[in-house]
C-alpha positions as CSV (number, residue, x, y, z in Angstrom):
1,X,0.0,0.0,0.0
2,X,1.6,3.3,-1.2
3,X,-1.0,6.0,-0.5
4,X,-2.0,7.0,2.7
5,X,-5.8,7.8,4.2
6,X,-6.1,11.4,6.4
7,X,-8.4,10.8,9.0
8,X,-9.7,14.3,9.9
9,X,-11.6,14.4,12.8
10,X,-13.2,16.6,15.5
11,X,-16.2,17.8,17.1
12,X,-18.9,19.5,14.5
13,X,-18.0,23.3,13.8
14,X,-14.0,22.4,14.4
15,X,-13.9,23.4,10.8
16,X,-12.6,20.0,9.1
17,X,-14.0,20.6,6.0
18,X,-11.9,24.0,5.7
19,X,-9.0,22.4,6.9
20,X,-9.6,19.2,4.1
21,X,-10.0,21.7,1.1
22,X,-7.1,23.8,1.9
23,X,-5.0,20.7,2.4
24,X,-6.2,19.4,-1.0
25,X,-6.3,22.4,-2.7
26,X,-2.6,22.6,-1.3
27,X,-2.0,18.9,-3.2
28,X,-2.8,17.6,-6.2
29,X,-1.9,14.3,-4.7
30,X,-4.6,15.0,-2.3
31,X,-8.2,14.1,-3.6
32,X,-10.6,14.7,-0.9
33,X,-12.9,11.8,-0.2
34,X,-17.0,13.0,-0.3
35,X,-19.0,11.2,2.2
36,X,-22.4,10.5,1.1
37,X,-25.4,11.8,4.2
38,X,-28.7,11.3,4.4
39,X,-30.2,15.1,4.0
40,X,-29.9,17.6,2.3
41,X,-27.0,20.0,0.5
42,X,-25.2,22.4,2.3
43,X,-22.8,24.9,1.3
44,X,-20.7,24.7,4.2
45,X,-19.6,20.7,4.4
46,X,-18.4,18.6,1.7
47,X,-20.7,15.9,1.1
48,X,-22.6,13.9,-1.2
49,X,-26.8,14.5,-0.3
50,X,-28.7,11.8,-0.7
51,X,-32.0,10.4,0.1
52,X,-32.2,7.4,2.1
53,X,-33.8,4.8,-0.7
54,X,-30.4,5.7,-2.3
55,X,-28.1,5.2,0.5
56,X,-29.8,1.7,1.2
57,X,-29.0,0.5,-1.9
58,X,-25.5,1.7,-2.2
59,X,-25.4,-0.2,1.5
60,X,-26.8,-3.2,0.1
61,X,-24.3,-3.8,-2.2
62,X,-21.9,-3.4,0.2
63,X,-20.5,-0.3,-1.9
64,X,-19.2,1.8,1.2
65,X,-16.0,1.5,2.9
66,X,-17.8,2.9,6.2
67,X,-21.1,3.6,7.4
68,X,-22.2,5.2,10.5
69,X,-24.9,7.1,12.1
70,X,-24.0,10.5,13.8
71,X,-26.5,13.3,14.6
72,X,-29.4,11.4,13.8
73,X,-28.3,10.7,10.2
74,X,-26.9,7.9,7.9
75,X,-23.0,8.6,6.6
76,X,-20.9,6.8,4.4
77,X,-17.9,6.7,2.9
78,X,-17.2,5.5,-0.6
79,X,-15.9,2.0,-1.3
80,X,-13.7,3.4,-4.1
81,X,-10.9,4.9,-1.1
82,X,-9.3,1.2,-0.3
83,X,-8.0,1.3,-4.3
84,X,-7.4,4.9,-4.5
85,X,-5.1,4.5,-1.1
86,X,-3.6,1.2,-2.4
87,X,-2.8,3.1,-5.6
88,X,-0.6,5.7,-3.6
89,X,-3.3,8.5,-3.4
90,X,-3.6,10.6,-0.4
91,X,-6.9,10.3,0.7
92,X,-8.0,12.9,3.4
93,X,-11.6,12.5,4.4
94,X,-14.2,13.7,7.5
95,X,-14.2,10.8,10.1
96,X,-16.1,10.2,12.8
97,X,-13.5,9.5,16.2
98,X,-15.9,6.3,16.6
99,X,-15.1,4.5,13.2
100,X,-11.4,5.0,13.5
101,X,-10.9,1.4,14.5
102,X,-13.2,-0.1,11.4
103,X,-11.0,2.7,8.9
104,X,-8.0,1.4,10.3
105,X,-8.9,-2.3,9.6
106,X,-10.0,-1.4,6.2
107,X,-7.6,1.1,4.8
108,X,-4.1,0.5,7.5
109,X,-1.7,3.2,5.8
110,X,-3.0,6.1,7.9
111,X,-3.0,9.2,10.0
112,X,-5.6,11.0,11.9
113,X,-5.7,14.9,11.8
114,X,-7.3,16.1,15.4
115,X,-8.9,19.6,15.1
116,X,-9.8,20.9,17.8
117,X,-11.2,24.5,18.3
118,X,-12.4,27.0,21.0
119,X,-15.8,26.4,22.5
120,X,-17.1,29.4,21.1
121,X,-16.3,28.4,17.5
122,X,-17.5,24.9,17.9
123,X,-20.9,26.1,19.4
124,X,-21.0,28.9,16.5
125,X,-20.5,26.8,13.2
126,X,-23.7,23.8,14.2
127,X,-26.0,27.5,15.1
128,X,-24.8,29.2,11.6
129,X,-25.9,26.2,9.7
130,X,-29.2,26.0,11.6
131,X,-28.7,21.7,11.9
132,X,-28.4,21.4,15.9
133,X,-30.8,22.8,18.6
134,X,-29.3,25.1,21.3
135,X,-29.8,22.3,23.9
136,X,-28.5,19.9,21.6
137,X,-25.2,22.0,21.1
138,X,-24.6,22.2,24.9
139,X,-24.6,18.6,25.6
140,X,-22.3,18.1,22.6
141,X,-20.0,20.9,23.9
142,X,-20.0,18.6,26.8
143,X,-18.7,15.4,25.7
144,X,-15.2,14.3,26.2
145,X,-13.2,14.8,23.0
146,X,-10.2,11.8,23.5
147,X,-9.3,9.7,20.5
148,X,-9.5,6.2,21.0
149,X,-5.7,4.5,21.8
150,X,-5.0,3.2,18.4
151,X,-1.5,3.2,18.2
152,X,-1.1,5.2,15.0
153,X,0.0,8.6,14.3
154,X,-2.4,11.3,15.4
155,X,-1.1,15.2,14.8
156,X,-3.2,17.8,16.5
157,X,-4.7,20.9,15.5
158,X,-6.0,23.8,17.0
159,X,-8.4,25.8,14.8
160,X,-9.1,28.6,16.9
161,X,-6.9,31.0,14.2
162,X,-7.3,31.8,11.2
163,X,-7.6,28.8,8.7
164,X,-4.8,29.7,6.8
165,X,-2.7,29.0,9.9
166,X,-4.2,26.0,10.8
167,X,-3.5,24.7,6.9
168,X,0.0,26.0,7.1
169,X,1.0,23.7,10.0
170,X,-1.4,20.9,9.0
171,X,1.2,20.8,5.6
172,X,4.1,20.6,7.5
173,X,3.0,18.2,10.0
174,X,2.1,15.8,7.3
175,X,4.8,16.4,5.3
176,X,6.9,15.0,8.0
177,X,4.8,12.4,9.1
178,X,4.8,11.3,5.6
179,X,8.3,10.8,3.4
């Protein structure tokens, strides 16, 4: 396996999306993966909408690499990333924390990307986009944020500057974690 899988995870409103297309935009080697989510399109997140008849089939053909639930909604992640990565392609995609173990069983050549960000900023991103209740909000503010021991590389981020910043280091970091 040549390629590598980015991992890029974080609470909601840590701003992984922004952190994925300036990574990729950063890269040609870096095609971002699109994770396919049952409702509707959104300007602010990189997904694929789809309606649930759809996502069932592509689920019954066993055509996604991952599937979870989070947030009350279906999520998965194209089939097509195991090849890509086994190819040599650098694969950076939104992850939830609680499918890292499944992603590293499937795809192994991998690093995680923690963001992290001020409360403010995570409780201000979920509100913009109108998808979480203020109640809702609070008790995800409230739940720990650890990454499960894995025993692969995990490089942090802090996205409580400006995104440029946050991009900037995310290069170099990975640059180093990856020859």
């Amino acid at each position: 396996m040549n390629g590598r899988s980015i991992a890029v995870v974080g609470p909601s409103g840590a701003g992984k999306d922004g952190l994925i297309s300036g990574l990729t935009a950063a890269d040609p080697r870096r095609v971002p993966v699109y994770r396919a989510i049952i409702r509707p399109a959104d300007a602010t997140e990189r997904f694929r909408s789809m309606d649930g008849a759809k996502f069932a089939r592509i689920a019954g053909v066993d055509d996604f690499a991952l599937r979870r639930q989070a947030n009350g909604l279906s999520c998965g992640i194209p089939g097509e990333v195991r090849a890509a990565v086994a190819a040599g392609g650098m694969r950076p995609a939104d992850l939830s924390r609680r499918v890292l173990a499944r992603a590293a069983s499937l795809v192994p050549s991998r690093l995680i990307r923690s963001v992290t960000a001020p409360p403010v900023v995570l409780a201000r991103s979920p509100a913009d986009r109108g998808q979480e209740t203020e109640a809702n909000i609070a008790a995800r503010l409230l739940r720990p944020q650890q990454l499960p021991a894995q025993g692969i590389s995990v490089i942090g981020a802090d996205n409580g500057g400006s995104l440029d910043q946050v991009v900037s280091a995310a290069r170099v970091a990975l640059s180093e974690a990856v020859p």
